[in-house]
Structure formats: structure tokens, C-alpha cells
C-alpha positions in Angstrom: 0.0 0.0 0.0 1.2 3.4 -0.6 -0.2 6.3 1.5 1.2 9.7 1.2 1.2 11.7 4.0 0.2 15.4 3.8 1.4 17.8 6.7 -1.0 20.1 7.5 -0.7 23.7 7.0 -1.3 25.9 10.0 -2.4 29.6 9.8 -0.5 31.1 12.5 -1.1 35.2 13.5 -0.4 37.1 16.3 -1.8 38.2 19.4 -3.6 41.7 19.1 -3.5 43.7 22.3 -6.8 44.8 23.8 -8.6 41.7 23.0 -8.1 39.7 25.6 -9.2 42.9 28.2 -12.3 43.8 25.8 -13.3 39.4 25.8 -13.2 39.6 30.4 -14.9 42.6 30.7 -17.8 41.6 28.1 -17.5 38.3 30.4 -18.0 40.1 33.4 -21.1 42.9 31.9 -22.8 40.1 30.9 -22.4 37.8 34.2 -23.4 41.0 36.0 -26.4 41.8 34.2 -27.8 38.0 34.4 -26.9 38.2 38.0 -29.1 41.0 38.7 -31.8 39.6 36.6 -32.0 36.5 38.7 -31.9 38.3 41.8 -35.0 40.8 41.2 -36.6 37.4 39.9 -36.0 36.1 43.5 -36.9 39.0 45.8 
């Protein structure tokens, strides 16, 4: 049998600055907002 083997190509980039920040604090808004949500639901 003959198989070839292909390597796969990787797209590699880098890191922009800011995103990371921007990604935790939408995180945290939105964990926030559904935390107040449930607690008027409650009380």
C-alpha cells in the first residue's frame, strides 16, 4: 500500500493587544447583568 502523508498547514497570526481585556470585561457585563436579573426574579 502506498499512503502519502500530507502535513498540515497551520495559519498562525499574532496576538492583538486589547482583546483579551475587551473578551473579560464583556464576560464580566454580561455575568453581571444575568446576576441582577435573577436576583430581582428572586426578591
Amino acid at each position: 500500500m502506498n499512503e502519502s502523508h500530507e502535513e498540515k498547514m497551520e495559519l498562525g497570526h499574532e496576538p492583538v493587544p486589547g482583546y483579551r481585556t475587551a473578551f473579560f470585561i464583556a464576560i464580566t457585563v454580561g455575568s453581571l447583568y444575568l446576576a441582577i436579573i435573577l436576583l430581582n426574579t428572586l426578591f
